[in-house]
Backbone as a chain_set.jsonl record, in Angstrom:
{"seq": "XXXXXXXXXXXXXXXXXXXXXXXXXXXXXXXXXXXXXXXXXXXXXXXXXXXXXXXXXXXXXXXXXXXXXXXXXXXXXXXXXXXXXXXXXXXXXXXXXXXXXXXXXXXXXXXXXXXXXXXXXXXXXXXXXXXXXXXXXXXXXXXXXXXXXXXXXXXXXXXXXXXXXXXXXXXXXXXXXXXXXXXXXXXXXX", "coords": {"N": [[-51.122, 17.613, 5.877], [-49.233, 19.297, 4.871], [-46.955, 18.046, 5.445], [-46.93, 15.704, 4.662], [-46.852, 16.133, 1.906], [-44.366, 17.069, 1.396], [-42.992, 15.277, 2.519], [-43.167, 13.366, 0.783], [-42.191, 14.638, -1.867], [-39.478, 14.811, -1.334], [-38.751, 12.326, -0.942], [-39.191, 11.355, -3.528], [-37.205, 13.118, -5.166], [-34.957, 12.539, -3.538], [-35.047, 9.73, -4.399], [-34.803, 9.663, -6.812], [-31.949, 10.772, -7.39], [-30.199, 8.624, -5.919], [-31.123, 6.845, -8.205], [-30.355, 7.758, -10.283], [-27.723, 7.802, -10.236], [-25.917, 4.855, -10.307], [-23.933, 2.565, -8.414], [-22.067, 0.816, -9.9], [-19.923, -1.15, -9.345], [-17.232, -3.646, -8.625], [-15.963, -5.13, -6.077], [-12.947, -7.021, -5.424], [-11.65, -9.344, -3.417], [-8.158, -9.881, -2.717], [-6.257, -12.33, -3.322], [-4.751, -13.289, -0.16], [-2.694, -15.185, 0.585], [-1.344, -16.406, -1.498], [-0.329, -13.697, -2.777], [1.958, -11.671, -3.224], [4.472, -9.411, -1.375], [7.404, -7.868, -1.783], [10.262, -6.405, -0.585], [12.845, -4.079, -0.922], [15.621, -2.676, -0.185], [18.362, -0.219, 0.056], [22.222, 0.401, 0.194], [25.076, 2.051, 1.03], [26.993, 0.316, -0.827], [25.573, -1.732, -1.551], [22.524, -4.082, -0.657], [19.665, -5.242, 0.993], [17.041, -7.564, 0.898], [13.372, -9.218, 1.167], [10.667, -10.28, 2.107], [6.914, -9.087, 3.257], [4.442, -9.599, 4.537], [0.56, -9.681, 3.369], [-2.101, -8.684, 4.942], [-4.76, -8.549, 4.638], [-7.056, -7.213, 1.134], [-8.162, -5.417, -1.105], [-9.313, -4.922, -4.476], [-10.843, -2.437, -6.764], [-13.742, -2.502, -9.483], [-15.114, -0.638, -12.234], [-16.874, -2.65, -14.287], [-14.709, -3.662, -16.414], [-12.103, -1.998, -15.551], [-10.21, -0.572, -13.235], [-10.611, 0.956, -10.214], [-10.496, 1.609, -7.72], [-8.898, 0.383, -4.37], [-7.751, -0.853, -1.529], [-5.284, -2.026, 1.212], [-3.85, -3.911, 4.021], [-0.756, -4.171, 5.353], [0.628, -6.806, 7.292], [3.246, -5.989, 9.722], [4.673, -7.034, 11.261], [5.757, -9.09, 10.204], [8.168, -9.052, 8.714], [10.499, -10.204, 6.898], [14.04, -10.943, 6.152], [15.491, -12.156, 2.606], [17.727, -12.604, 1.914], [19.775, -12.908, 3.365], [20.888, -15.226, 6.147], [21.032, -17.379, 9.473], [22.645, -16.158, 12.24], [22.967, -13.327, 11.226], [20.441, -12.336, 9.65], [18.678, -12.807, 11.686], [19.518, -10.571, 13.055], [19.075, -8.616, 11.756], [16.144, -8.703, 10.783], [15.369, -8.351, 13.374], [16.096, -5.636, 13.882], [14.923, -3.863, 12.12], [11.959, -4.464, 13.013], [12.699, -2.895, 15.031], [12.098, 0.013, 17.333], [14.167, 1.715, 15.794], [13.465, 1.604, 12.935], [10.51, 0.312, 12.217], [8.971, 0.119, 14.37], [7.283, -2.026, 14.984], [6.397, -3.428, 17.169], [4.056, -1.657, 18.293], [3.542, -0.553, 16.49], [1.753, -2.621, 14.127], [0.444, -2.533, 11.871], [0.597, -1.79, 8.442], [-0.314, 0.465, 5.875], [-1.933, 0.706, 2.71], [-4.352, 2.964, 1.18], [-6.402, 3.47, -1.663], [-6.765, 7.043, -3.714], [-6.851, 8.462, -6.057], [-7.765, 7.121, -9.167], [-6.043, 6.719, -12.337], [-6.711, 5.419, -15.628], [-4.576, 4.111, -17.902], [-2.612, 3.37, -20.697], [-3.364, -0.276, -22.147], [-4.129, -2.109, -19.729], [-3.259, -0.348, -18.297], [-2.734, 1.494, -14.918], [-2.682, 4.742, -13.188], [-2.106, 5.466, -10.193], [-3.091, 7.369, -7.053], [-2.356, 7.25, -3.983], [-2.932, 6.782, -0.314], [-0.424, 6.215, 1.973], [0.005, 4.561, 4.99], [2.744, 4.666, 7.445], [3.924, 3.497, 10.293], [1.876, 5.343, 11.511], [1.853, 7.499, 10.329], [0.822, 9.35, 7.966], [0.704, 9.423, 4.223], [0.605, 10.762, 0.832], [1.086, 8.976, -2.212], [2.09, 8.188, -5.363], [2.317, 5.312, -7.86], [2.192, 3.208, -10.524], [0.045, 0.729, -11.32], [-1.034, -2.663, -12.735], [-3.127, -4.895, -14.588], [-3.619, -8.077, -15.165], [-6.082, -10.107, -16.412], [-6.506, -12.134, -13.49], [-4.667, -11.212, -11.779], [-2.458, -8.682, -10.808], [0.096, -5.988, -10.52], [2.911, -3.733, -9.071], [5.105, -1.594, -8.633], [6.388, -0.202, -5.906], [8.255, 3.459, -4.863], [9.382, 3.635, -2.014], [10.092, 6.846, 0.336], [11.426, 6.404, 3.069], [12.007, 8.445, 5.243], [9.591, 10.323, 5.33], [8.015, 8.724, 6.718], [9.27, 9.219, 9.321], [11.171, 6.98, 9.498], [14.158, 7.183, 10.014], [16.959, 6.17, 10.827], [20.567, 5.951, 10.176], [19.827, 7.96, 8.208], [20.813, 9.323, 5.301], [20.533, 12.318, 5.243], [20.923, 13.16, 8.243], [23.264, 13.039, 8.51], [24.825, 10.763, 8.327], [27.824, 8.946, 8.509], [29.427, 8.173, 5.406], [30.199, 5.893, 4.518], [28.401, 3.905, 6.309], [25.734, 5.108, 5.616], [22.637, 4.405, 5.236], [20.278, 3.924, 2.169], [17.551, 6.416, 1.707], [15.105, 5.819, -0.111], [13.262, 2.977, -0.913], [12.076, -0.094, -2.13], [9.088, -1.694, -2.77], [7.806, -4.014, -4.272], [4.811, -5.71, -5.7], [2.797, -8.114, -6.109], [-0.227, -9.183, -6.706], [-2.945, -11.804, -6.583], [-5.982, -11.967, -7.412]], "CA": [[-51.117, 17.485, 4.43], [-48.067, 20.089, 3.914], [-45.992, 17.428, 5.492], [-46.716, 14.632, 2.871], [-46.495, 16.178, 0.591], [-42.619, 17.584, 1.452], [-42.266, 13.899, 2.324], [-43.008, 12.587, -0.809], [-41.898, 15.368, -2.538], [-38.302, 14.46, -0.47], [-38.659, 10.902, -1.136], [-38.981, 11.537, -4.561], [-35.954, 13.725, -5.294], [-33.682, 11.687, -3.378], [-35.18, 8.439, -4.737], [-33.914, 9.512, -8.032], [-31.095, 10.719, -7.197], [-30.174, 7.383, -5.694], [-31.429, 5.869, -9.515], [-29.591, 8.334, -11.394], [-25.891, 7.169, -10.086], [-25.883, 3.729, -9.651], [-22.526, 2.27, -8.316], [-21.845, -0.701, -10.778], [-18.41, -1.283, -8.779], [-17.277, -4.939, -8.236], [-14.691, -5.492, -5.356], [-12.316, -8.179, -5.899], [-10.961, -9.625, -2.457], [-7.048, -10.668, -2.525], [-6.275, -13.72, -2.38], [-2.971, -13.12, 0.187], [-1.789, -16.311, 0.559], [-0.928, -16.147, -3.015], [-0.152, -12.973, -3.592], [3.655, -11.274, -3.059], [4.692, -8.442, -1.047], [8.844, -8.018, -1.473], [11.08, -4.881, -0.454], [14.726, -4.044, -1.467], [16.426, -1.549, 0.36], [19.384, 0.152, -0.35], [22.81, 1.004, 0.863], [26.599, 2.3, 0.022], [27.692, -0.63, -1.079], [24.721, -3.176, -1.259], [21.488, -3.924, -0.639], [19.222, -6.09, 0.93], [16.069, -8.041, 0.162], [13.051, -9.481, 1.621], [9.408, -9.998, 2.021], [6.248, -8.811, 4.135], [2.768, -10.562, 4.279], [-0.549, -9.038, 3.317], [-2.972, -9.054, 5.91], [-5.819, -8.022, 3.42], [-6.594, -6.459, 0.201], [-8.699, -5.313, -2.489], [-9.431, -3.799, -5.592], [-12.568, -2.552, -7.28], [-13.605, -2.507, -10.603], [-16.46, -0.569, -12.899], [-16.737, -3.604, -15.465], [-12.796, -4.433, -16.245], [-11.389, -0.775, -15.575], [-9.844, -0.735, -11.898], [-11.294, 2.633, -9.851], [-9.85, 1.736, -6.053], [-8.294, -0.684, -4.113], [-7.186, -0.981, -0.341], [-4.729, -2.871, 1.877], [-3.529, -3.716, 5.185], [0.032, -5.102, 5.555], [1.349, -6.89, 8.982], [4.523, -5.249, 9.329], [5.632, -7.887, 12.386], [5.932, -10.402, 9.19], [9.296, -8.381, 8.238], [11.385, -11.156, 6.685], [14.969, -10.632, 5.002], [15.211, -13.383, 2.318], [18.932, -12.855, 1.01], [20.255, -13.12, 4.589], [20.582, -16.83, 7.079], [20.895, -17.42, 10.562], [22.231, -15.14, 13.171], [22.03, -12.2, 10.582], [19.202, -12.67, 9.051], [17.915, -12.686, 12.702], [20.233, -9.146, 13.658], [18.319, -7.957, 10.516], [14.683, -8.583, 10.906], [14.742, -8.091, 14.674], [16.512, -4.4, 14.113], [13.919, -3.68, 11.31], [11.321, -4.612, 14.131], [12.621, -2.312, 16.235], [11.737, 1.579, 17.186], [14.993, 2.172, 14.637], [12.798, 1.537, 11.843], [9.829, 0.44, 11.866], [8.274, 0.314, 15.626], [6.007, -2.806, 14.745], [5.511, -3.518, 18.548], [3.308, -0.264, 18.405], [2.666, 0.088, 14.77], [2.079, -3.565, 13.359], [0.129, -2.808, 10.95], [0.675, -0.311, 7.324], [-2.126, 0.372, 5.078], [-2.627, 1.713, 1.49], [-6.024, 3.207, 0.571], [-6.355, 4.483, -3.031], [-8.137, 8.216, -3.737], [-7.305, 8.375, -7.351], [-7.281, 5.967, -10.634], [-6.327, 7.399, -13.923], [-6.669, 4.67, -16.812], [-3.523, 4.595, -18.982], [-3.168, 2.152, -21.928], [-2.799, -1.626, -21.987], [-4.717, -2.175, -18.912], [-2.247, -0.002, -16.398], [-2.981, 2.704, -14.41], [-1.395, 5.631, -12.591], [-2.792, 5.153, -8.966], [-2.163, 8.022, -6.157], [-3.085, 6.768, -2.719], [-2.695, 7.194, 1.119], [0.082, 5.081, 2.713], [0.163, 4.624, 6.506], [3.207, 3.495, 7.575], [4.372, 4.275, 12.056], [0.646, 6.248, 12.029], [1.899, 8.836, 9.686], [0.042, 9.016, 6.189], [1.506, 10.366, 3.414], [0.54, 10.778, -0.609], [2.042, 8.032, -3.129], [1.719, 7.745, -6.811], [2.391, 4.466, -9.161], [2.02, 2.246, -11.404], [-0.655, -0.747, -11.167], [-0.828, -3.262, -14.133], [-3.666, -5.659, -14.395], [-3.872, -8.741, -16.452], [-6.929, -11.051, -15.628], [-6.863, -12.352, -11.841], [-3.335, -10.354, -11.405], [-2.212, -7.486, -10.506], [1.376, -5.922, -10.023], [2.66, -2.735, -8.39], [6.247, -1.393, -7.826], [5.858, 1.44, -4.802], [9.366, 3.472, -4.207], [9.08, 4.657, -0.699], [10.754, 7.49, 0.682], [11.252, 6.083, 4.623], [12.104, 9.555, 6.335], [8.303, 10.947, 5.662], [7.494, 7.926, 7.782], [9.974, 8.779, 10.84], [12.131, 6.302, 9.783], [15.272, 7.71, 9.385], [18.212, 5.45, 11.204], [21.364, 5.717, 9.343], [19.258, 8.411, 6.894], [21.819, 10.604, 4.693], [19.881, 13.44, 5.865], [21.34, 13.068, 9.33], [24.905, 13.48, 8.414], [26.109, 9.62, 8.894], [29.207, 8.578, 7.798], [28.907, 7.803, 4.151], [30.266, 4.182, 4.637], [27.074, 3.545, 7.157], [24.556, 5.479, 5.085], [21.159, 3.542, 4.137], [19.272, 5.305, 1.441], [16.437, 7.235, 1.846], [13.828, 5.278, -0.502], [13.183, 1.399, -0.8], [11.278, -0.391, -2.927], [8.296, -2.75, -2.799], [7.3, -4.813, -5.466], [3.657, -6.297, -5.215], [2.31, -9.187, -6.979], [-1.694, -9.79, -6.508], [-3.468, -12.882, -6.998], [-7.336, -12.406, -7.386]], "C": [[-49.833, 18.047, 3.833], [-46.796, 18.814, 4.103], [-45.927, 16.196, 4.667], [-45.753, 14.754, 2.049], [-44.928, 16.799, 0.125], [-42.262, 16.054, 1.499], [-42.402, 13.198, 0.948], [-42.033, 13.496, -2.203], [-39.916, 15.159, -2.507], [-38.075, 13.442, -1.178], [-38.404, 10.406, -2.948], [-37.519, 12.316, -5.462], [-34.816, 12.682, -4.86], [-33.469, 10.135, -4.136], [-34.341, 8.428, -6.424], [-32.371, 10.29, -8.383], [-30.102, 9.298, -7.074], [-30.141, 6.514, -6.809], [-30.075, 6.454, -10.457], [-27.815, 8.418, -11.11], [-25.972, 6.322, -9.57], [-24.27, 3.575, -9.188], [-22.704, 0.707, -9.122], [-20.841, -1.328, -10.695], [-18.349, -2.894, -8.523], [-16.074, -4.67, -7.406], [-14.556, -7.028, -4.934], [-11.559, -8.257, -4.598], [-9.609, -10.424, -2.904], [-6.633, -11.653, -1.935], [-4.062, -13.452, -1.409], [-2.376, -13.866, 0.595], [-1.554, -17.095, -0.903], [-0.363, -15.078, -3.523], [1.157, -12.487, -2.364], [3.935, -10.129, -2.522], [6.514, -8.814, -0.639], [9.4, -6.735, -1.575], [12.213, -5.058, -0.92], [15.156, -2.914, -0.959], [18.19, -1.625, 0.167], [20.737, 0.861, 0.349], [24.203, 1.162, 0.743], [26.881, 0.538, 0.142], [26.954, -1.936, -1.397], [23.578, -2.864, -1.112], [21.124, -5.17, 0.261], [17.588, -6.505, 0.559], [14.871, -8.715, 0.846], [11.405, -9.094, 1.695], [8.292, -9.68, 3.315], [4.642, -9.15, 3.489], [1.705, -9.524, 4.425], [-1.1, -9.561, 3.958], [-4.532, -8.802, 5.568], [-5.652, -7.11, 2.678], [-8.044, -6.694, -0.62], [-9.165, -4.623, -2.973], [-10.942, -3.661, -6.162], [-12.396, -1.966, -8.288], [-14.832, -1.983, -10.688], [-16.35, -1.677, -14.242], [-15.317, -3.714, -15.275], [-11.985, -3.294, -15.963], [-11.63, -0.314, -13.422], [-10.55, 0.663, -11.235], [-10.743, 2.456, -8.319], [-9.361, 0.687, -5.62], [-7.959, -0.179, -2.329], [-6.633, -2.297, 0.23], [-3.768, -2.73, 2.911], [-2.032, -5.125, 5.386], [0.471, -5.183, 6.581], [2.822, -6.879, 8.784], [5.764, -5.793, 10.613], [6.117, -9.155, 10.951], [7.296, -9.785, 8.28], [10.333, -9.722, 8.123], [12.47, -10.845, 5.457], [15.205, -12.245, 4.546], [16.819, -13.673, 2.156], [20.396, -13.076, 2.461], [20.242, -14.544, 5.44], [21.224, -16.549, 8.406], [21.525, -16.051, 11.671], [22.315, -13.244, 12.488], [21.594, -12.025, 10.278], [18.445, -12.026, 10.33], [18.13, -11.359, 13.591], [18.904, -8.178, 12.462], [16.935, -7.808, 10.552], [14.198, -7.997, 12.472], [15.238, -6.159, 14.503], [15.345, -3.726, 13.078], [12.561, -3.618, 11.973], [11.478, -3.406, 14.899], [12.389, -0.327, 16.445], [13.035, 2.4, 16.12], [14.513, 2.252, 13.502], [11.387, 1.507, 12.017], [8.521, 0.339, 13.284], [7.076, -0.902, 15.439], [5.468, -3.475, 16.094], [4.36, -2.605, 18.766], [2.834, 0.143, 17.522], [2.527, -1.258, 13.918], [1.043, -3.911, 12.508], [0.752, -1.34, 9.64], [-0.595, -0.654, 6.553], [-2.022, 1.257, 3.97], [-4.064, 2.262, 1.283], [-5.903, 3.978, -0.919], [-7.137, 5.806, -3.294], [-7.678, 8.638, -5.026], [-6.461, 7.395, -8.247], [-7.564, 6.816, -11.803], [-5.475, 6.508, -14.972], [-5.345, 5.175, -17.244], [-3.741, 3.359, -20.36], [-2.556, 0.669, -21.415], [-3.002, -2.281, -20.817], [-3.626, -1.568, -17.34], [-2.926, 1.392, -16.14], [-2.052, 3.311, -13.312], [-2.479, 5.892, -11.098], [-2.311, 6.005, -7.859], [-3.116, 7.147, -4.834], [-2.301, 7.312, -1.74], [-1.941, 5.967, 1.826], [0.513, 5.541, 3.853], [1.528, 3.65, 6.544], [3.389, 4.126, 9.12], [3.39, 5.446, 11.609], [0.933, 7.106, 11.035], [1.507, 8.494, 8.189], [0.268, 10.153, 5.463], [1.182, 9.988, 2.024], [1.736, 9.716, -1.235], [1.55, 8.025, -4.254], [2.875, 6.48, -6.886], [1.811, 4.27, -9.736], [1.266, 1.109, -11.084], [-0.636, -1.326, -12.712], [-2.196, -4.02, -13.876], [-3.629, -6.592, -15.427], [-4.801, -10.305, -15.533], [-6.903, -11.098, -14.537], [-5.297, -11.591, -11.44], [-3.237, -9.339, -11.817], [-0.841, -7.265, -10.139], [1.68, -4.551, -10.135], [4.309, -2.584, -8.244], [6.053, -0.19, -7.379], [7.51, 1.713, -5.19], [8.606, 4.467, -3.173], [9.586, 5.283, 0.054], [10.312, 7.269, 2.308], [11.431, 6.953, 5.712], [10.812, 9.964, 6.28], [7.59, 9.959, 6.149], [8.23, 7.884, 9.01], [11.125, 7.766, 10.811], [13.517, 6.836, 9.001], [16.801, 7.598, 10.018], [19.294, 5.565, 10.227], [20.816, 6.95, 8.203], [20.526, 9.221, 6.659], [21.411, 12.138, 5.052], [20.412, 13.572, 7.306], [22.621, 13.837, 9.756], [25.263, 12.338, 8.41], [27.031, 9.552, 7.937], [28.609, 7.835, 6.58], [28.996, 6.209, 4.169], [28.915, 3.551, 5.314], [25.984, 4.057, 6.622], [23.461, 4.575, 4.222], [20.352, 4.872, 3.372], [18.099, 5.46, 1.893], [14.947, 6.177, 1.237], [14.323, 3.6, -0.943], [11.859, 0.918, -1.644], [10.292, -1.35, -2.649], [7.951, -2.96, -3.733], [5.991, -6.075, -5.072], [2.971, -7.112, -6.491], [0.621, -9.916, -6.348], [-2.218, -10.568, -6.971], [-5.138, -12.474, -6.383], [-8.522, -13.328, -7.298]], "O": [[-49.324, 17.66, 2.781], [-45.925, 18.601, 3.26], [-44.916, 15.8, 4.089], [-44.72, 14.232, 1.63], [-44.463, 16.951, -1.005], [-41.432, 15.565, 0.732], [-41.559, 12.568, 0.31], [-41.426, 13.017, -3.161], [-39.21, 15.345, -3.498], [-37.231, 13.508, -2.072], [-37.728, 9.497, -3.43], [-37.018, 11.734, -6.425], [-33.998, 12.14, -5.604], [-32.428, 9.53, -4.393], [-33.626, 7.589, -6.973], [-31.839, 10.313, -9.493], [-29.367, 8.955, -7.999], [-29.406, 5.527, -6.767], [-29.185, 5.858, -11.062], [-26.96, 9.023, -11.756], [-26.115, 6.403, -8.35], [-23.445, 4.401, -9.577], [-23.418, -0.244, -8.803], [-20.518, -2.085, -11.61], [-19.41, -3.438, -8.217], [-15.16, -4.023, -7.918], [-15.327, -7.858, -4.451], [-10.757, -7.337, -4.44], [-9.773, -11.528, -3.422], [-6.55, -11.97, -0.748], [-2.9, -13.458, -1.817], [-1.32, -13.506, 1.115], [-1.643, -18.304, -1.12], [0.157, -15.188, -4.634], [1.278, -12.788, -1.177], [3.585, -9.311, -3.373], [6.939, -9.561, 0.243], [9.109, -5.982, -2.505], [12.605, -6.152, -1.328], [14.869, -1.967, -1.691], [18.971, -2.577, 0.141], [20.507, 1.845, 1.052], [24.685, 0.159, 0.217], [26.92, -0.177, 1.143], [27.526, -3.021, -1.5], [23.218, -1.701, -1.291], [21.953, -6.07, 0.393], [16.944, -5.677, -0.086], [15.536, -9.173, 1.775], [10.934, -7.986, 1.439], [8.717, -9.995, 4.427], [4.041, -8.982, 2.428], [1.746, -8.649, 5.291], [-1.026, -10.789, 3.997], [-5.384, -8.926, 6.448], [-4.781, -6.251, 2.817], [-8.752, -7.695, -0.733], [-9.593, -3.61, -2.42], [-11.887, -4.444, -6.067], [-11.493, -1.157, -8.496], [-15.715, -2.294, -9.89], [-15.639, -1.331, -15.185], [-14.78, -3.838, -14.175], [-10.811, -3.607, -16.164], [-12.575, 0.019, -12.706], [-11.049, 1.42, -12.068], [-10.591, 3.545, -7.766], [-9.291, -0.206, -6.464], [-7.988, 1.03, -2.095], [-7.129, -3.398, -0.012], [-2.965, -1.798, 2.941], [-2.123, -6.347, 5.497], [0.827, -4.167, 7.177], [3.476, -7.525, 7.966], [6.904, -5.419, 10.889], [6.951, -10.029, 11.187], [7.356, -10.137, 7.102], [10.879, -10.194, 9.119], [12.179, -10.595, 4.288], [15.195, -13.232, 5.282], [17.218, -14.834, 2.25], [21.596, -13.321, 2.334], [19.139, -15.052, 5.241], [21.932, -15.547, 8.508], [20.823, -15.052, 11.83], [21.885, -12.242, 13.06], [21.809, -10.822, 10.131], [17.753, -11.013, 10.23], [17.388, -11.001, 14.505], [18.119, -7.261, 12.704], [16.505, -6.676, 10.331], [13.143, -7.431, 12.759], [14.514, -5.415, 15.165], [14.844, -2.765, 13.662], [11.863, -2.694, 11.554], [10.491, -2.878, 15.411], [12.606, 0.421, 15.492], [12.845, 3.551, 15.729], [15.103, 3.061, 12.786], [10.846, 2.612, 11.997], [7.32, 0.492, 13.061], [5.935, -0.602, 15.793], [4.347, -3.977, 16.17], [3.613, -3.01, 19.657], [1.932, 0.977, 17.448], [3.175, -1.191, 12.873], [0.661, -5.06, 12.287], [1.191, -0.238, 9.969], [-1.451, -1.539, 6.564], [-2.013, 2.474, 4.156], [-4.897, 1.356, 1.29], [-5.284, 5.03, -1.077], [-8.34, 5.674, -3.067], [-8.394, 9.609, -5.269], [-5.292, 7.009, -8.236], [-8.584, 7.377, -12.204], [-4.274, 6.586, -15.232], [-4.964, 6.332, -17.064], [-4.733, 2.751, -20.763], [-1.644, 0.466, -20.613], [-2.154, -3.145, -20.593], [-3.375, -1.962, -16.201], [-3.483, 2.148, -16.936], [-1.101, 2.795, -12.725], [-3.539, 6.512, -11.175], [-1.191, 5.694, -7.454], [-4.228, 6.621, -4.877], [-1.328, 8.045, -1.913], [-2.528, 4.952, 2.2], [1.193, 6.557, 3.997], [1.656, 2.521, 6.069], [3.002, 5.289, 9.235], [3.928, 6.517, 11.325], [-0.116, 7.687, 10.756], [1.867, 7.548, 7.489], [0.149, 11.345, 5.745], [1.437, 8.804, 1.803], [2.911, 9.645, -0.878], [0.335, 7.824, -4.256], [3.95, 6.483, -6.287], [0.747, 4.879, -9.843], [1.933, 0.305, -10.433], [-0.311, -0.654, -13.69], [-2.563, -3.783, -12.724], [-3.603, -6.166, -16.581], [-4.468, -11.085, -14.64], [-7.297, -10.035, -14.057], [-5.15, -11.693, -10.222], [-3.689, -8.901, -12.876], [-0.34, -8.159, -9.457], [1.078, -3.904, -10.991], [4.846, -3.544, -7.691], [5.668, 0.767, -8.05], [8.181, 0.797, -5.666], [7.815, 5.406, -3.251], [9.862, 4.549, 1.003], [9.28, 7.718, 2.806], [11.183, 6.627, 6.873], [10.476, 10.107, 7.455], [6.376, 10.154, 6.094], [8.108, 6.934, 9.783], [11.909, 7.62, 11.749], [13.793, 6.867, 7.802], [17.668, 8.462, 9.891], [18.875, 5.185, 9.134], [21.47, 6.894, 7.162], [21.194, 9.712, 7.57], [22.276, 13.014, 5.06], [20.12, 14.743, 7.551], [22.957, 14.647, 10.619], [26.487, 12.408, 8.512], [27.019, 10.007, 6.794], [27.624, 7.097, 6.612], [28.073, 5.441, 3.897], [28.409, 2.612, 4.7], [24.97, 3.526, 7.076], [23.445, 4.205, 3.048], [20.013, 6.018, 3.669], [17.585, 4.543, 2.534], [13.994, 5.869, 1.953], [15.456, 3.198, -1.207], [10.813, 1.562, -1.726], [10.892, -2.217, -2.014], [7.646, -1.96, -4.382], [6.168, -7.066, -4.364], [2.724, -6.661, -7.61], [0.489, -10.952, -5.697], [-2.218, -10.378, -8.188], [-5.473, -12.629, -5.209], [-9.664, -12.875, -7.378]]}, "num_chains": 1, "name": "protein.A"}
């Protein structure tokens, strides 16, 4: 009888627990053969340019006010756009390679979001967890939303991911120095 009545007594507590925070969350799968993942990296004298394919994604909403999001980009899909034939092909394959970004061994990166704080005009200030070569490291931006889109510029400091070829931190010769942070610019289609 004592055990009933703890079970119900149990069953009851948790049951309204359970009532009394619903999750009213909607997650919105990315559509990623629509939607834009492009970098820009930087360097004395220049730059270059180029995109990398989402391998999934998505965001979640309480009613129209964003609250998380995750995504997994394949990081063998390293394509420079502003570049053609055999440098283009010096370029993506060295980007490929344990100099940067080790995608034989690491070919995937991954955001996860762990906080959303509303701002006005439907943007928010978004910190999350980005994996890039295994190592995960804190990021704040900027997200925007307007209806089925979404848009995002990361800057990403590439030495607290190991990658640090050419880094100014090293000592290289200033003429050969690539900067430190690089940009992605992300364009989501819902």
């Amino acid at each position: 009888m004592k055990k009933t009545i703890l079970s119900l007594a149990l069953t009851a507590v948790f049951g309204l627990t359970a009532t009394a925070n619903p999750i009213d969350g909607e997650k919105k799968e990315v559509k990623t053969d629509e939607s834009t993942v492009t970098w820009k990296a930087y360097k004395v004298g220049g730059s270059h340019t180029g995109t990398i394919a989402l391998k999934s994604g998505s965001l979640e909403f309480d009613g129209e006010e964003l609250t998380g999001g995750e995504f997994v980009v394949d990081m063998t899909t390293i394509n420079t756009t502003d570049l053609e034939g055999e440098y283009k092909q010096k370029l993506d394959g060295h980007l490929n390679s344990d100099d940067f970004f080790a995608t034989a061994s690491n070919p995937n990166a991954s955001l996860s979001f762990t906080k959303v704080r509303a701002g006005e005009d439907n943007t928010y200030e978004v910190t999350g967890n980005l994996t890039i070569k295994g190592i995960t490291k804190p990021i704040t931006f900027d997200v925007s939303i307007d209806g089925s889109k979404a848009t995002a510029t990361l800057k990403v400091d590439r030495t607290k991911y190991d990658v640090t070829y050419k880094s100014g931190i090293i000592g290289t010769a200033k003429d050969k120095l690539i900067y430190d942070e690089f940009d992605l610019v992300v364009d989501l289609q819902l």
